[in-house]
C-alpha positions, 0 to 999 in steps of 0.5 A: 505578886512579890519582887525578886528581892521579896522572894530571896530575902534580900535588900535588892534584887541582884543575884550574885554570879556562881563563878568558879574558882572565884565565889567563895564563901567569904566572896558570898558573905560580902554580897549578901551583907551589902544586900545582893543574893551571895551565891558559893560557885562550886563548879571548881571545889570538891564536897570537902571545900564546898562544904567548909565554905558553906560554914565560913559564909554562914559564920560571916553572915546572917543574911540570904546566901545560895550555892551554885552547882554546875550539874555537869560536875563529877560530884554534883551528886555529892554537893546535892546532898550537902546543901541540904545536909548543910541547911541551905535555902536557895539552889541556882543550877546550871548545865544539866536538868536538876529533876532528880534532885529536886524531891530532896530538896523540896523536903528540905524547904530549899528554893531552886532557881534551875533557869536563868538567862538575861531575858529569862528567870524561873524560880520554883520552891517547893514544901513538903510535910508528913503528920503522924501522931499517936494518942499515948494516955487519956488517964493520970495519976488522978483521972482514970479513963476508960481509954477512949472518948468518942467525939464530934457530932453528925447534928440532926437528926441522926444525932450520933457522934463522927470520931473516937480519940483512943489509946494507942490510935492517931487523933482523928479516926473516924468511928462508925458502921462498916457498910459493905452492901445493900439487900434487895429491899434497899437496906443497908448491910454492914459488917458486924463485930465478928467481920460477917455481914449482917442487917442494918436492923440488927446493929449493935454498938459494938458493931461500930469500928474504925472507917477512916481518918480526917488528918492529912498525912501529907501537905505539899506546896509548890510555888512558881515565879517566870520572869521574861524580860517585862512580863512575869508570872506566878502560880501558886499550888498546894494539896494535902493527901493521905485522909478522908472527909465524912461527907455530910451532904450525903449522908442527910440528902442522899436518902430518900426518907429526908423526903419528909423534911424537904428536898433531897439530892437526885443522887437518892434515888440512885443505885448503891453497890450498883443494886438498888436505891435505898429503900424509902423506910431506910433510916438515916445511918452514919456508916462508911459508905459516906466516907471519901478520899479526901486527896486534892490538888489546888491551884490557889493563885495565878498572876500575870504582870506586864512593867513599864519602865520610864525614866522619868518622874513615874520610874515604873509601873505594872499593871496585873491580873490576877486569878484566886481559887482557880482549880480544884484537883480532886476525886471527892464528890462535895464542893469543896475538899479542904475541910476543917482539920482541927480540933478532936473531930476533923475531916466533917464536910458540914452539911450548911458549909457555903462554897469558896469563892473564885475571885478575879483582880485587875490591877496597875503599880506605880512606883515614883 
């Protein structure tokens, strides 16, 4: 569990007051050289003057500042876009609920602070991040390349690569068959090269196309620190969205012919496309339909703290709980959707992977 100084950045845990008409820039500065949280009020500015005492307290200080932004002001709009505008990292509001301005700010990286009374303080920050990526050239002036090279691999015994690296595509697309149905006698029916559906009997290489992609599109995290009088709580969340997961699991022990190498999961004899199981001769194949949504939410940390101030030798103690890997939000079926996204081949639930662990801490902070 961080202090609030450990959370700001700065020397000790003291925020400055946003007072209007007095909190200015250079009034900011001085605070948060002398290791306070300097706040800029800008409940008595416009967006002009707020904005030239961003700059003078950025030019006299190197050292964590905020604004402050009375919400029931004619330009809070305005002011909301010129902190991020101006790179600031810390946001107290005041008067008003700041939810509309908070998907702005999340994206900026700014941390908001929108309650705070004597017994009562909420922190809240929030991260957001988009990846894109295309792969522009396999070749040189000296290597020449066919453009493309396949990658990653689903190990035995299907032995078959999972992903193709290609020109003009994103790094990490998944290259396999397309499966769209299954006949009666329980064998897999993919779409061929022309869009038709065909046998799995009859594939061809050629059959083969993109299902999917391993890289996350999106990341979030969201982190949440009350403090009332002596109790304090945090909670730590993050997700990723926008990719999916080869799930391997499935793939082996979803089919009833692995029958021969041991145990398989009693979702293989379960209907597929709502029909009927697969059949016991169905061979292992790498195809879509072990393909999933891999968009999850976690709730990595809670901790929950209770300080006992004493004025004696002991200045402080707090004793804590706290609990790691809490939840898991998720619509994928494996044990766990934050797989490994490196490397050429991402995205691979790997059929040996152990699960994470849940962890719980008690614990007591003394401070002499």
């Amino acid at each position: 569990m961080k202090l609030l100084n450990e959370i700001l950045g700065t020397k000790y845990p003291i925020i400055q007051g946003g007072m209007a008409n007095i909190a200015t820039g250079e009034f900011a500065a001085a605070c948060s050289n002398a290791g306070a949280l300097g706040l800029i009020g800008s409940g008595g500015m416009d967006a002009d003057t707020l904005r030239e005492n961003i700059r003078r307290c950025r030019a006299l200080t190197d050292k964590p500042f905020g604004v402050n932004i009375m919400l029931m002001h004619p330009q809070a709009d305005e002011f909301a876009k010129i902190v991020v505008e101006e790179g600031v990292k810390l946001v107290t509001t005041g008067a008003g609920n700041p939810g509309k301005y908070m998907a702005a700010w999340k994206a900026a990286g700014i941390t908001v602070i929108p309650v705070q009374t004597k017994d009562f303080q909420w922190t809240t920050s929030m991260n957001y991040s988009t990846n894109k990526n295309e792969l522009l050239s396999l070749s040189n002036d000296q290597f020449v390349s066919s453009g493309y090279s396949d990658q990653g691999s689903t190990g035995e015994p299907l032995q078959t690569t999972t992903h193709r690296i290609q020109e003009g595509q994103p790094i990490g697309n998944f290259w396999g068959y397309k499966s769209i149905d299954i006949d009666e006698n329980g064998h897999w029916i993919i779409e061929g090269a022309d869009g038709s559906p065909k046998p799995i009997s009859q594939l061809q290489p050629t059959d083969k196309q993109i299902i999917g992609n391993g890289l996350p599109k999106h990341y979030l995290n969201w982190n949440n620190t009350l403090n009332w009088k002596n109790f304090d709580f945090n909670m730590t969340m993050r997700g990723a969205f926008g990719f999916d997961i080869l799930n391997m699991p499935r793939l082996q022990y979803e089919s009833p012919v692995m029958l021969s190498r041991g145990n398989v999961l009693n979702a293989a004899f379960d209907t597929k496309y709502g029909k009927v199981p697969l059949a016991a001769d169905q061979e292992l194949q790498y195809g879509s339909y072990y393909i999933e949504k891999g968009n999850y939410w976690k709730i990595d940390n809670v901790t929950l703290g209770y300080t006992f101030k004493f004025n004696s030798w002991i200045k402080r103690l707090r004793i804590y709980g706290t609990i790691s890997n809490l939840a898991t939000i998720t619509g994928y079926s494996g044990i766990d959707p934050e797989v490994s996204i490196s490397g050429l081949a991402p995205g691979v639930d790997n059929k040996n992977r152990y699960p994470s662990t849940r962890t719980y801490t008690l614990g007591i902070s003394v401070k002499f």
